[in-house]
C-alpha positions in Angstrom: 12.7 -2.1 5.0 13.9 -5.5 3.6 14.4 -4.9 0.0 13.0 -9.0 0.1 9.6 -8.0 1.5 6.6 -7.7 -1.1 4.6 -4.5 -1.0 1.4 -3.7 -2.4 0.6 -0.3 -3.2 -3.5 0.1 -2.9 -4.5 3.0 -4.8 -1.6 3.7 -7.3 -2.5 6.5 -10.1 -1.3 6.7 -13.5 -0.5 10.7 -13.1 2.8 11.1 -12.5 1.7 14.1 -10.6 -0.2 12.1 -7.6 1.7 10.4 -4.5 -0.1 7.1 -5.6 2.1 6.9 -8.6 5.1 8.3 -6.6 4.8 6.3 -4.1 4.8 3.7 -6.4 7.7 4.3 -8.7 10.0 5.4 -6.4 9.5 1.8 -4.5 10.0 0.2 -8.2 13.1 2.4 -8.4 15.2 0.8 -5.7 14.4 -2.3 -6.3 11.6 -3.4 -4.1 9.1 -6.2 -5.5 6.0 -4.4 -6.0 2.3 -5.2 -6.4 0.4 -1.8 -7.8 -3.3 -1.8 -6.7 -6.1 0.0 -8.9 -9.5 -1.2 -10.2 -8.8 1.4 -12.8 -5.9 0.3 -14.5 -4.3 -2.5 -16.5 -1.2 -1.2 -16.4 1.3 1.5 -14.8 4.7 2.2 -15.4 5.2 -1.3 -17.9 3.2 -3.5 -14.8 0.4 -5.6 -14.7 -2.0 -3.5 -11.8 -4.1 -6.0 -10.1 -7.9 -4.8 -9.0 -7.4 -5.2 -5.4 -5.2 -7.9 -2.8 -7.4 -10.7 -3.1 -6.1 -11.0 -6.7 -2.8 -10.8 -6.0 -0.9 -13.6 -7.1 0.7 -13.7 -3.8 0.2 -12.6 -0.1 2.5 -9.1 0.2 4.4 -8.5 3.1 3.1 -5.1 3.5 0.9 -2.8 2.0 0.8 0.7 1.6 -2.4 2.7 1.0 -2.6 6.1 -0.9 -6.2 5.6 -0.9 -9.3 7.9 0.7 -9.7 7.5 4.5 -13.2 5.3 4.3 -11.2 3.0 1.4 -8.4 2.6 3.8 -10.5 1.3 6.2 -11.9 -1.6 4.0 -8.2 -1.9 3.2 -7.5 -2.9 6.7 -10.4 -5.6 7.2 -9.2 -7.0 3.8 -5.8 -7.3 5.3 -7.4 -8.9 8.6 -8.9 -11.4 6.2 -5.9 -12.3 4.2 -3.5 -12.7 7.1 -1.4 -9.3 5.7 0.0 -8.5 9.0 1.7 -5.0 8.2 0.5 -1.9 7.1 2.1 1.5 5.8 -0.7 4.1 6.0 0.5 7.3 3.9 -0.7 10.4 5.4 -4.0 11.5 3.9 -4.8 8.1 3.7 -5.4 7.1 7.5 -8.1 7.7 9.8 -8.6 7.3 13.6 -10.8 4.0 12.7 -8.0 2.3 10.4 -5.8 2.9 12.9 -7.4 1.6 16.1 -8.8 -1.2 13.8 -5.3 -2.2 12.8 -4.1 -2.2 16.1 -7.0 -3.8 18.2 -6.1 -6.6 15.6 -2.7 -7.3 15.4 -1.8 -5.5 13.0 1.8 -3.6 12.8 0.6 -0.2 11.5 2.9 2.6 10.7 0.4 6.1 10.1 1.4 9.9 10.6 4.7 9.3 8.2 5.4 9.0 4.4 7.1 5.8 3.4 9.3 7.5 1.0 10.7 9.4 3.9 10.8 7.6 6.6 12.1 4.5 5.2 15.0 6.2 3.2 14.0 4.5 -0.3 13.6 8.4 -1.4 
């Protein structure tokens, strides 16, 4: 991953004991530009948290979802919508739909893998 790339993280948490908050800070921690997503939240970890990617100030280059499976999948149409051509889905996160929704559109969608593994930001 390009530490230059934007990511949004749909469904950060403010407990520090949930992977949406993990996810999150350990992204912050290496330096990556990141958008945190909750409807729930003003702020996280000193940042402004935005109610979903349509209010993003700008388009991210990815995003990650630690959300429910059925929220994930209105995650991918809003992604469709806004031109957001990459997609991290955490596990937990993704289902079969998501999936073949992302990739029947275009979409470059990475499922079945945790992104602070696999990406070596961990």
């Amino acid at each position: 991953m390009d530490k230059k790339e934007k990511i949004a993280v749909v469904g950060v948490s403010r407990s520090k004991k949930k992977y949406g908050f993990r996810v999150f800070k350990t992204l912050l921690d290496h330096g990556f530009r990141v958008f945190p997503i909750n409807p729930n939240a003003d702020r996280i970890l000193n940042q402004r948290v935005y109610p979903n990617l349509s209010s993003l100030p700008e388009k991210p280059d990815l995003v990650v979802t630690v959300t429910p499976p059925d929220i994930t999948e209105r995650i991918v149409d809003t992604c469709m919508k806004l031109g957001i051509k990459k997609l991290w889905l955490q596990p937990g996160s993704e289902s079969v739909n998501a999936i073949e929704r992302a990739k029947n559109n275009g979409l470059d969608v990475v499922y079945n893998a945790c992104i602070m593994l696999e990406s070596q930001v961990s």
